[in-house]
DSSP file (Angstrom, degrees, kcal/mol; ACC not computed):
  #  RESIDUE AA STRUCTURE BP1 BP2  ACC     N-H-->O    O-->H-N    N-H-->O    O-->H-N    TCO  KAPPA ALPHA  PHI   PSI    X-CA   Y-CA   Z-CA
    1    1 A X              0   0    0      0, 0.0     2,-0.3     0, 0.0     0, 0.0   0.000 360.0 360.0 360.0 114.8    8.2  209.7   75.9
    2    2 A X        -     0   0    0      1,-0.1     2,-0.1     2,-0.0     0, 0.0  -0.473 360.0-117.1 -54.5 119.7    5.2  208.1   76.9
    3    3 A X        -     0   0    0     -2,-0.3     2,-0.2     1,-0.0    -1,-0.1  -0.420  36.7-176.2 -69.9 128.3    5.7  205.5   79.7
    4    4 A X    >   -     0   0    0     -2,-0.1     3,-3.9     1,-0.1    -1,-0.0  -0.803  25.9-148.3-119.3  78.9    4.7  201.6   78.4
    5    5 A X  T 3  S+     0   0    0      1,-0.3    -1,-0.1    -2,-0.2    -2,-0.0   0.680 102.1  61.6 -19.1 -37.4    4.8  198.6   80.5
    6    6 A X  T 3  S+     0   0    0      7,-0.0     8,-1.8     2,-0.0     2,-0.5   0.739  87.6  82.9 -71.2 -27.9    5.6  196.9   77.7
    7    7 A X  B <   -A   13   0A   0     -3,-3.9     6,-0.2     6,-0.2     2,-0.1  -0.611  69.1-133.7 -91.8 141.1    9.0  198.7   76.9
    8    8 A X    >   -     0   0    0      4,-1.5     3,-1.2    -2,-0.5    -4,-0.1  -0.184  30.4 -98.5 -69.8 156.0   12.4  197.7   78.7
    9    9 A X  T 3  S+     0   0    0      1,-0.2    -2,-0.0     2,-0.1    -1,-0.0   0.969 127.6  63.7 -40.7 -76.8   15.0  199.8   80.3
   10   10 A X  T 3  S-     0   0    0      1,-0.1    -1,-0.2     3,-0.0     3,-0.1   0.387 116.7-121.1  -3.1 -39.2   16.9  199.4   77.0
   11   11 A X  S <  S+     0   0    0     -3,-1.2    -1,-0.1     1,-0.4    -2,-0.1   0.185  72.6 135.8  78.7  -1.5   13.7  201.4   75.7
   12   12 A X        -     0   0    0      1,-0.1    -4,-1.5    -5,-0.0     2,-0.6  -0.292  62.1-118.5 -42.2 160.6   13.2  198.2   73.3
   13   13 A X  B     -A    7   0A   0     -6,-0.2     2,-0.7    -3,-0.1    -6,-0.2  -0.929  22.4-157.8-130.8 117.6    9.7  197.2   73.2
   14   14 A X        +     0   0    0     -8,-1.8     2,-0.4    -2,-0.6     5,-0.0  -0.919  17.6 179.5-112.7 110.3    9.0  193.6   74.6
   15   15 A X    >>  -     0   0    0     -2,-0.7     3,-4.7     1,-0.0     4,-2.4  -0.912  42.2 -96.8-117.6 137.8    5.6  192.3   73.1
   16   16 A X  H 3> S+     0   0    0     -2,-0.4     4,-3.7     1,-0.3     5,-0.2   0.701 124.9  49.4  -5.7 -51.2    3.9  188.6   73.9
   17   17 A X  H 3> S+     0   0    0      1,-0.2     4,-1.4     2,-0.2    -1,-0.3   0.818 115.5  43.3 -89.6 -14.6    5.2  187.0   70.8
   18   18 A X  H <4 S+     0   0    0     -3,-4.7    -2,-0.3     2,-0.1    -1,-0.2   0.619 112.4  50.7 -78.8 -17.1    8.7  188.4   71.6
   19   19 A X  H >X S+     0   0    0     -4,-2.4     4,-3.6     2,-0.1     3,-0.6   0.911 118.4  39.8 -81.5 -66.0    8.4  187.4   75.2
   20   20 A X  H 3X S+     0   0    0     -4,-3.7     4,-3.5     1,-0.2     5,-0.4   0.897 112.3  56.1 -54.8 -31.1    7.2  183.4   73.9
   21   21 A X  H 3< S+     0   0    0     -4,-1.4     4,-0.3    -5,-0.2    -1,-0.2   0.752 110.4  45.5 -76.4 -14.2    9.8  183.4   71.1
   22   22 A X  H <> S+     0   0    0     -3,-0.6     4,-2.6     2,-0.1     5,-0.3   0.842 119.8  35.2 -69.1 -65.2   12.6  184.1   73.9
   23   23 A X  H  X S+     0   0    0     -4,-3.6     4,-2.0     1,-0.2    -2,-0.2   0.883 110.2  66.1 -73.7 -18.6   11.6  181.5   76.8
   24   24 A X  H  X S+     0   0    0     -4,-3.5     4,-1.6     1,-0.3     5,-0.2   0.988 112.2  35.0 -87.7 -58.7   10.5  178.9   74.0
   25   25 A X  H  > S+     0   0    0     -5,-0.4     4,-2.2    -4,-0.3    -1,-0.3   0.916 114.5  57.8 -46.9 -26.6   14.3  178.8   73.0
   26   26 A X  H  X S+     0   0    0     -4,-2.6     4,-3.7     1,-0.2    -1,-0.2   0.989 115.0  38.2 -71.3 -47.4   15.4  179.2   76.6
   27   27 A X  H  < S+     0   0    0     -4,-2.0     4,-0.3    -5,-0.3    -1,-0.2   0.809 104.4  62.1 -54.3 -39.8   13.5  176.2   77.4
   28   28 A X  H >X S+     0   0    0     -4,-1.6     3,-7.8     2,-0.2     4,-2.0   0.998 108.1  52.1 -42.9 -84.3   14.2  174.2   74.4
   29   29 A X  H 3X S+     0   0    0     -4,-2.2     4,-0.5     1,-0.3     5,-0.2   0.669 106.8  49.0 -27.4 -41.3   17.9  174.4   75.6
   30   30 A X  H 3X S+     0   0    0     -4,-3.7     4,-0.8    -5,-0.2    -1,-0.3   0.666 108.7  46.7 -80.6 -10.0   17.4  173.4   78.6
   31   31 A X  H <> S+     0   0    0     -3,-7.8     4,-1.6    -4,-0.3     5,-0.4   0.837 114.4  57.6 -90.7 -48.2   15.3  170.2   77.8
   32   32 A X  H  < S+     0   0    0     -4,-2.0     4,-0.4     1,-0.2    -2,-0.2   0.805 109.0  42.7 -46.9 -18.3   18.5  169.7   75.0
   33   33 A X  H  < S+     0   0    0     -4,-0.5    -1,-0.2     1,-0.2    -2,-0.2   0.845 111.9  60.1-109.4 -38.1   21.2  169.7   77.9
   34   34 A X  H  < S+     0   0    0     -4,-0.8    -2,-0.2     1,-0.2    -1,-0.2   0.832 100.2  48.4 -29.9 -44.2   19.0  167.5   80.1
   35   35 A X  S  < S+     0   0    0     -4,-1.6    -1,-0.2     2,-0.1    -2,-0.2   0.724  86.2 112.6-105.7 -14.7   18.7  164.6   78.1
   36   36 A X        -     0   0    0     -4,-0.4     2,-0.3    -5,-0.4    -3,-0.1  -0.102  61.8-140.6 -30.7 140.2   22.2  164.7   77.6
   37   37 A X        -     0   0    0      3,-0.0     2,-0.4     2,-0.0    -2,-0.1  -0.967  18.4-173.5-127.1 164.0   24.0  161.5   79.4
   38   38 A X        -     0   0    0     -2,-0.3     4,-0.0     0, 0.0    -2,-0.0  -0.998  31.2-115.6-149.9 108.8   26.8  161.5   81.0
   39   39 A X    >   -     0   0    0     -2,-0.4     3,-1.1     1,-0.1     4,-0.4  -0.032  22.1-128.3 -47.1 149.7   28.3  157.6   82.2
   40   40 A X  G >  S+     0   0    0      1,-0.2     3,-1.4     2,-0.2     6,-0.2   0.862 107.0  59.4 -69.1 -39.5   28.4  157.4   85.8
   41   41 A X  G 3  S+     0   0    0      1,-0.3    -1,-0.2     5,-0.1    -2,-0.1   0.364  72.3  83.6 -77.4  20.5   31.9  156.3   85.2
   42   42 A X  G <  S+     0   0    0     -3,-1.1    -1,-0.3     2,-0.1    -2,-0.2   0.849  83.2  77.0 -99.4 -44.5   32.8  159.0   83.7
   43   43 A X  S <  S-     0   0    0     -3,-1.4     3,-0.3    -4,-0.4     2,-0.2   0.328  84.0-112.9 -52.7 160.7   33.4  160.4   87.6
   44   44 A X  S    S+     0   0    0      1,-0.2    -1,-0.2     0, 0.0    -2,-0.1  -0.666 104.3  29.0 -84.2 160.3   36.5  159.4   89.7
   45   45 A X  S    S+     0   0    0     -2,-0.2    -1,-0.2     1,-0.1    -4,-0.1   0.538  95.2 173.4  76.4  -6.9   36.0  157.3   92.6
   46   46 A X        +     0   0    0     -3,-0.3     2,-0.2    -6,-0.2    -1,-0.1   0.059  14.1 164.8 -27.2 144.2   32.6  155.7   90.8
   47   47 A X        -     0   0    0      2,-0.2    -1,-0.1     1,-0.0     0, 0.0  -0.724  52.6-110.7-141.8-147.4   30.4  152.9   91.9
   48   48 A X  S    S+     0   0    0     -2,-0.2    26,-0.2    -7,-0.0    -1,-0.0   0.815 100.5  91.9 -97.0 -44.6   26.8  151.7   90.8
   49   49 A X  S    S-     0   0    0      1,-0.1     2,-1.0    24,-0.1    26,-0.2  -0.063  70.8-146.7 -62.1 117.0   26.0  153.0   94.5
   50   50 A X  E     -b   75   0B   0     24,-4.2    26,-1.0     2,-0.0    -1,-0.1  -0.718  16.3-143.1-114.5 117.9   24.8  156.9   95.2
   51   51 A X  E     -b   76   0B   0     -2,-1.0    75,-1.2    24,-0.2     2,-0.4  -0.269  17.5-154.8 -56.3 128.0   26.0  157.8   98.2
   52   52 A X  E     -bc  77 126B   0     24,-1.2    26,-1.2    73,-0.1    27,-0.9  -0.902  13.9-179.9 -80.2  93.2   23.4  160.3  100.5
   53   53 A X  E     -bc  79 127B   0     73,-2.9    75,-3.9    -2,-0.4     2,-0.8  -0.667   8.9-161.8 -92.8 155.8   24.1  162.6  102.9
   54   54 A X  E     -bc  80 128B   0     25,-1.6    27,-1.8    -2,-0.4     2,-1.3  -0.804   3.5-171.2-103.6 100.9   21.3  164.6  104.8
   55   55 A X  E    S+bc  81 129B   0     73,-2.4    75,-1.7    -2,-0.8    27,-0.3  -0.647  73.6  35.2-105.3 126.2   21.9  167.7  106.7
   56   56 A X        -     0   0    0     25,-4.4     2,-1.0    -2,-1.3    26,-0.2   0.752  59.6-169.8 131.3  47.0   19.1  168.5  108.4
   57   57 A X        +     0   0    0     24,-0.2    34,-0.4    -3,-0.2    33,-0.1   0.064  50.9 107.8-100.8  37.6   17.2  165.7  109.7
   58   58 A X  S  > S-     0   0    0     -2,-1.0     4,-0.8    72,-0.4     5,-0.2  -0.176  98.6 -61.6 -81.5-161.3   13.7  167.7  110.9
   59   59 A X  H  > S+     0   0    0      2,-0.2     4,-1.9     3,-0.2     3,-0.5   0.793 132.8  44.4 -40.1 -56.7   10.3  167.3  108.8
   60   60 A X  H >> S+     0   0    0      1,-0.3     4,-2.2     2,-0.2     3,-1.6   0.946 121.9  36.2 -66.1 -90.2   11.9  168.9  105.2
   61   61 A X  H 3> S+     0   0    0      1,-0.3     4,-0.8     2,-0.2    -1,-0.3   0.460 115.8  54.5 -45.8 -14.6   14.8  167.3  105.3
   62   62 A X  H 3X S+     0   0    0     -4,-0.8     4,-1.5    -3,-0.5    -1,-0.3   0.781 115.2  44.6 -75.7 -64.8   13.1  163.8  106.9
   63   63 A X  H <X S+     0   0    0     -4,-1.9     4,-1.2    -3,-1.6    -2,-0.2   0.741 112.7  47.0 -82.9 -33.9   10.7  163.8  104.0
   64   64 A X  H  X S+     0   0    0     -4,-2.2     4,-1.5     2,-0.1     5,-0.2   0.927 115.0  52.2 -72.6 -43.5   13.6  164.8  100.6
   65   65 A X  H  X>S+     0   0    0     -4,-0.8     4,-2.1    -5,-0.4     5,-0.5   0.949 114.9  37.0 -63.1 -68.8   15.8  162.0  102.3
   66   66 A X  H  X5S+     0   0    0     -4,-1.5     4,-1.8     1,-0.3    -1,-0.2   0.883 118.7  53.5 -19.0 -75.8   12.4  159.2  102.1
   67   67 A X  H  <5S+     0   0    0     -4,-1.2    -1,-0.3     1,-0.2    -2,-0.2   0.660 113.4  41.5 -24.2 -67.1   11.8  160.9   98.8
   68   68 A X  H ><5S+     0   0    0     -4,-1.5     3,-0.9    -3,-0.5    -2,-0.2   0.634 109.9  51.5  42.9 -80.6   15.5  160.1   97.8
   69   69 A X  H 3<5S+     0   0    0     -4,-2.1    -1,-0.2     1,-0.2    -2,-0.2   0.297  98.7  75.7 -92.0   8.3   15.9  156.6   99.0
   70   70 A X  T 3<< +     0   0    0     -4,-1.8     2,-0.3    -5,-0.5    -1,-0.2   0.612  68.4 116.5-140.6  49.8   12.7  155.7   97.2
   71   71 A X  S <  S-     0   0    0     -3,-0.9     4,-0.2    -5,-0.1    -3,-0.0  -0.704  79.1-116.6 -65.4 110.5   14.0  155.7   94.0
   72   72 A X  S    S+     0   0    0     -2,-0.3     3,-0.1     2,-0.1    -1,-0.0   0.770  89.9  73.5  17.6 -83.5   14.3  152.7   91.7
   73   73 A X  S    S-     0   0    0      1,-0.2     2,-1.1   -24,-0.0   -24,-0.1   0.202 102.9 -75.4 -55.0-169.7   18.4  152.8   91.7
   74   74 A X        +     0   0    0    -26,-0.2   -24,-4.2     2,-0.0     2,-0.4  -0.747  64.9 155.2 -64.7  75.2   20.8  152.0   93.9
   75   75 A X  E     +b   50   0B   0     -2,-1.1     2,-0.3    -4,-0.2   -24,-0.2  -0.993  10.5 174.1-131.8 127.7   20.8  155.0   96.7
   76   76 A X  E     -b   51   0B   0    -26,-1.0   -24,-1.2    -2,-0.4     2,-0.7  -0.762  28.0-136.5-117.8 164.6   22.0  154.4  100.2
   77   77 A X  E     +b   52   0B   0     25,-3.1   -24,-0.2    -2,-0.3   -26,-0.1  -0.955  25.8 174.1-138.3 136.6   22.3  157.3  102.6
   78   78 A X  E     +     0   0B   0    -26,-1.2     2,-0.4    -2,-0.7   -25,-0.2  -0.047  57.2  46.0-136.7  14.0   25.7  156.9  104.4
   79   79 A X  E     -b   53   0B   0    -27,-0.9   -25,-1.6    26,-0.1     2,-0.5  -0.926  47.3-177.7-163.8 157.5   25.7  160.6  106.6
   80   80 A X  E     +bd  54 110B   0     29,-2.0    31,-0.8    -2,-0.4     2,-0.4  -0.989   5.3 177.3-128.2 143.0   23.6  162.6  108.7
   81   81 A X  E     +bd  55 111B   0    -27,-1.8   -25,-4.4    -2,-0.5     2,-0.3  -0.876  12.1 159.0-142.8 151.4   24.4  166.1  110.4
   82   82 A X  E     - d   0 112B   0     29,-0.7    31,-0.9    -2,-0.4     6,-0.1  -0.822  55.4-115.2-164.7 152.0   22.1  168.2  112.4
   83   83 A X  S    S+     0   0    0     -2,-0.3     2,-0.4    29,-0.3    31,-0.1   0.783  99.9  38.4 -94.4 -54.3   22.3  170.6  114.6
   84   84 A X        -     0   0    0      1,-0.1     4,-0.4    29,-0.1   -27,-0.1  -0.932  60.4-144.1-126.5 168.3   20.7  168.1  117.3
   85   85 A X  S  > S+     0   0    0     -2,-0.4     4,-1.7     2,-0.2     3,-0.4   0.815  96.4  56.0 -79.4 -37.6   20.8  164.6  118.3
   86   86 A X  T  4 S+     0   0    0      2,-0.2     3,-0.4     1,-0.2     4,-0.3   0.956 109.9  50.3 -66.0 -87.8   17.5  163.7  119.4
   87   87 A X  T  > S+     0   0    0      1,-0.2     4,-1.2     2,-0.2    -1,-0.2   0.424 105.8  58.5 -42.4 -19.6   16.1  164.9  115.8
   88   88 A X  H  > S+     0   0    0     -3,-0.4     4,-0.8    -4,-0.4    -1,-0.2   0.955 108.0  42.7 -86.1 -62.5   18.7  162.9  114.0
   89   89 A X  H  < S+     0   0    0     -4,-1.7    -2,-0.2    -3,-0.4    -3,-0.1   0.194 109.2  56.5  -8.6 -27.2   17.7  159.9  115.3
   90   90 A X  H >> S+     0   0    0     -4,-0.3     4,-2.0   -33,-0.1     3,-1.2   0.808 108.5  47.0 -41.1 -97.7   14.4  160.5  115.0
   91   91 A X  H 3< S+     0   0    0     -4,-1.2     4,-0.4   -34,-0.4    -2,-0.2   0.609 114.8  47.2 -27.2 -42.4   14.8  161.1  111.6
   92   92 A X  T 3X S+     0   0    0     -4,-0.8     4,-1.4     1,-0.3    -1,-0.3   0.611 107.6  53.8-100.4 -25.8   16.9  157.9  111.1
   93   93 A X  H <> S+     0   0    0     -3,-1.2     4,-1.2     2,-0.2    -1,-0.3   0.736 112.2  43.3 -51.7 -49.7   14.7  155.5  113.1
   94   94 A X  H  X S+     0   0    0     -4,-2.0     4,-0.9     2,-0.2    -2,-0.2   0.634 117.5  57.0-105.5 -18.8   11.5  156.6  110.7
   95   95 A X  H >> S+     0   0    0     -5,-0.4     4,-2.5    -4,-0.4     3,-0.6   0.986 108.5  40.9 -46.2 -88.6   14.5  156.2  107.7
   96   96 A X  H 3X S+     0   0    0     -4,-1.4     4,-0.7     2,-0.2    -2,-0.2   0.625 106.0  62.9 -66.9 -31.5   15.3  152.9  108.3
   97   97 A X  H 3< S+     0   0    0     -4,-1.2    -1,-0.2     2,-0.2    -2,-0.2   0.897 117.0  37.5 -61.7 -44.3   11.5  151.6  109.0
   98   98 A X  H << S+     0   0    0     -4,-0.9    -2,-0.2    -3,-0.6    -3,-0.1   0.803 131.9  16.6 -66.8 -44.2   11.0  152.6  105.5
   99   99 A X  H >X S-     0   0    0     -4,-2.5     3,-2.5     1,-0.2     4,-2.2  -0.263  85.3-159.6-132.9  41.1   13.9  151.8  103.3
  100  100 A X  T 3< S+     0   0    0     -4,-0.7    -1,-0.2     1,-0.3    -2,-0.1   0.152  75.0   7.9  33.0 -86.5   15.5  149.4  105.7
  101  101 A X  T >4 S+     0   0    0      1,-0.1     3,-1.0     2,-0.1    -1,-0.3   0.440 113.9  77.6 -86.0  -8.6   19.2  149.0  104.8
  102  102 A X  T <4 S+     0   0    0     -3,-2.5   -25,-3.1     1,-0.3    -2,-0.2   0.804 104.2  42.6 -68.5 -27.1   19.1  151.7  102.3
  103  103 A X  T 3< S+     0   0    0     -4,-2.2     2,-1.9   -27,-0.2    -1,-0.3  -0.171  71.8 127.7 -87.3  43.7   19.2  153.9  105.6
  104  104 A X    <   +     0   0    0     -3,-1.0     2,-0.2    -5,-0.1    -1,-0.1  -0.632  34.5 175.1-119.9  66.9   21.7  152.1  107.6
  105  105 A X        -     0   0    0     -2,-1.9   -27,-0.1   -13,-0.2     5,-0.1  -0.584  27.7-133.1 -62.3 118.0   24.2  155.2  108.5
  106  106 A X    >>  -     0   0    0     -2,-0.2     3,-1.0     1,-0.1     4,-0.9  -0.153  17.7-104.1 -69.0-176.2   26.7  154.0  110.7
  107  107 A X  G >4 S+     0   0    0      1,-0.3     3,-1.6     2,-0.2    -1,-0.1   0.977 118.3  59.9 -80.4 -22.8   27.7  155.9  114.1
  108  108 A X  G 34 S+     0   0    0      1,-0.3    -1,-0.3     3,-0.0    -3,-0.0   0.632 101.1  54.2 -73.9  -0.2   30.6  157.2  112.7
  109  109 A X  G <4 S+     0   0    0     -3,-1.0   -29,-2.0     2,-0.0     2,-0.4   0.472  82.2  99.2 -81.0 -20.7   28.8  158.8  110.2
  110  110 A X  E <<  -d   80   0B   0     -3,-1.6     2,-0.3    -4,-0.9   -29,-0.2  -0.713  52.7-176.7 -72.0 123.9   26.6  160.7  112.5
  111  111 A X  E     -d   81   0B   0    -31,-0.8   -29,-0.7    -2,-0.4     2,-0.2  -0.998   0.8-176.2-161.5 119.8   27.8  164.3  113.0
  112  112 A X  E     +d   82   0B   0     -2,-0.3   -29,-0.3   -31,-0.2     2,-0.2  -0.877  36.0  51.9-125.8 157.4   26.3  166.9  115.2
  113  113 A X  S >  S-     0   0    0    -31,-0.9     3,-1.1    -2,-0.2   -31,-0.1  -0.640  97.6 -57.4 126.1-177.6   26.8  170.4  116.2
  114  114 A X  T 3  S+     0   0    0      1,-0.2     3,-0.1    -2,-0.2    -1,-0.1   0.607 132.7  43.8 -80.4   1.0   26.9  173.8  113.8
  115  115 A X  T 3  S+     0   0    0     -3,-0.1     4,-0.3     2,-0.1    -1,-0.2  -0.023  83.7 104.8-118.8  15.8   30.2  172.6  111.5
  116  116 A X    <   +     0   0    0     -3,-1.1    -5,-0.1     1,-0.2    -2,-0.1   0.281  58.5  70.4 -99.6  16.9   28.7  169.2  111.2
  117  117 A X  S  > S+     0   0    0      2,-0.1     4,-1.5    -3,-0.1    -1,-0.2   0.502  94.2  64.3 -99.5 -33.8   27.5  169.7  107.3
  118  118 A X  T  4 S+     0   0    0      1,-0.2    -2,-0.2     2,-0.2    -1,-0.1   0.946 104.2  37.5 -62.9 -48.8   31.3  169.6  106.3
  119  119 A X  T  4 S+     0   0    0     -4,-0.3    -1,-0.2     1,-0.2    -2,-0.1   0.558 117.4  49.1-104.3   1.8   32.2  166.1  107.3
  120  120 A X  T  4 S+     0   0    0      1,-0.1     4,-0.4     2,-0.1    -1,-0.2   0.447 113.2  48.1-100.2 -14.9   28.8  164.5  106.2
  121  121 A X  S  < S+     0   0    0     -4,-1.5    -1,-0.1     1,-0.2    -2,-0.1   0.027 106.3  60.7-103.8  35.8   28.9  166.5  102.2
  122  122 A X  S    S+     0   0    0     -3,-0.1    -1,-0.2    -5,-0.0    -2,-0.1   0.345 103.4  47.2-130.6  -9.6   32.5  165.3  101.8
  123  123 A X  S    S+     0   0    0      1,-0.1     2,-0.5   -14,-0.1    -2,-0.1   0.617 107.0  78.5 -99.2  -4.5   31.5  161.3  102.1
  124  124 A X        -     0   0    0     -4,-0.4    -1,-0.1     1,-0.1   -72,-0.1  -0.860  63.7-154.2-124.6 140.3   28.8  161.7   99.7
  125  125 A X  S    S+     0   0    0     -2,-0.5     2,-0.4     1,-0.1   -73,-0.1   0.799  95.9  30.3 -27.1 -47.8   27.8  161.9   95.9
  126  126 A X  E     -c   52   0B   0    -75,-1.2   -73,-2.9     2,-0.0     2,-0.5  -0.988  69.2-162.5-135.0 135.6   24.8  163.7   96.8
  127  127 A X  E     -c   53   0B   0     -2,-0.4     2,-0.4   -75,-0.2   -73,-0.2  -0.909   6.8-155.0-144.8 119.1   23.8  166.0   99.5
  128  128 A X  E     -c   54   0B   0    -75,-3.9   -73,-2.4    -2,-0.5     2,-0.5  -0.525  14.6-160.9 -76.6 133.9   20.3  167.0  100.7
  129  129 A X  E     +c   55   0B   0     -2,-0.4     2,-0.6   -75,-0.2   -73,-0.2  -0.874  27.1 154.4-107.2 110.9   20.2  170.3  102.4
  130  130 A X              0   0    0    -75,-1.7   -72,-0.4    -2,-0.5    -2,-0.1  -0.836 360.0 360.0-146.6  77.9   17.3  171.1  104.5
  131  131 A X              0   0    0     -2,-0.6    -1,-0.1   -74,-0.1   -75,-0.1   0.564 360.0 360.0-101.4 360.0   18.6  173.7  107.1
């Protein structure tokens, strides 16, 4: 059997319009399960509020949280963890110049060291990861 780029393991034959007529459905589906809504209240424990945490507070992770808190709704970011302190702080200082009270982490919310992603994604809704 002559070898075909075009042919599958399968030894089906995958051509261009079989290829579009595949991902156009795949896509379709996925724009259908998107626009789906789902009440916020639907959740236990609900508020109006969405809770952030950040783990990670260098450049990436600095820049999603910003990203994040300058959103239209009602987004606070209420944990930090990082690996070190001096970069979290950093991070939360350049935070709080920007989105003012929307950063306003308290210290007991601040959590450093290499296990310190655990107690900052269990107080929030949403959690950026940028390790």
């Amino acid at each position: 059997m002559k070898h075909n780029k075009n042919t599958q393991k399968n030894g089906s034959r995958l051509d261009r319009r079989g290829f579009l007529k595949s991902s156009s459905a795949i896509a379709g589906s996925a724009v259908a399960l998107g626009s789906l809504s789902i009440e916020r209240g639907a959740f236990a424990q609900s508020s109006d509020t969405i809770k952030v945490a950040l783990v990670g507070c260098g450049g990436r992770g600095s820049g999603a949280a910003n990203q994040a808190l300058s959103t239209a709704g009602d987004v606070k970011l209420v944990a930090m963890a990082d690996a070190f302190r001096d970069r979290m702080d950093g991070s939360l200082k350049g935070l709080q110049k920007n989105h003012g009270l929307k950063a306003d982490v308290k210290e007991e919310n601040k959590f450093i060291g290499f296990d310190a992603y655990k107690k900052a994604i269990s107080m929030a809704d949403m959690v950026i990861l940028a390790t």
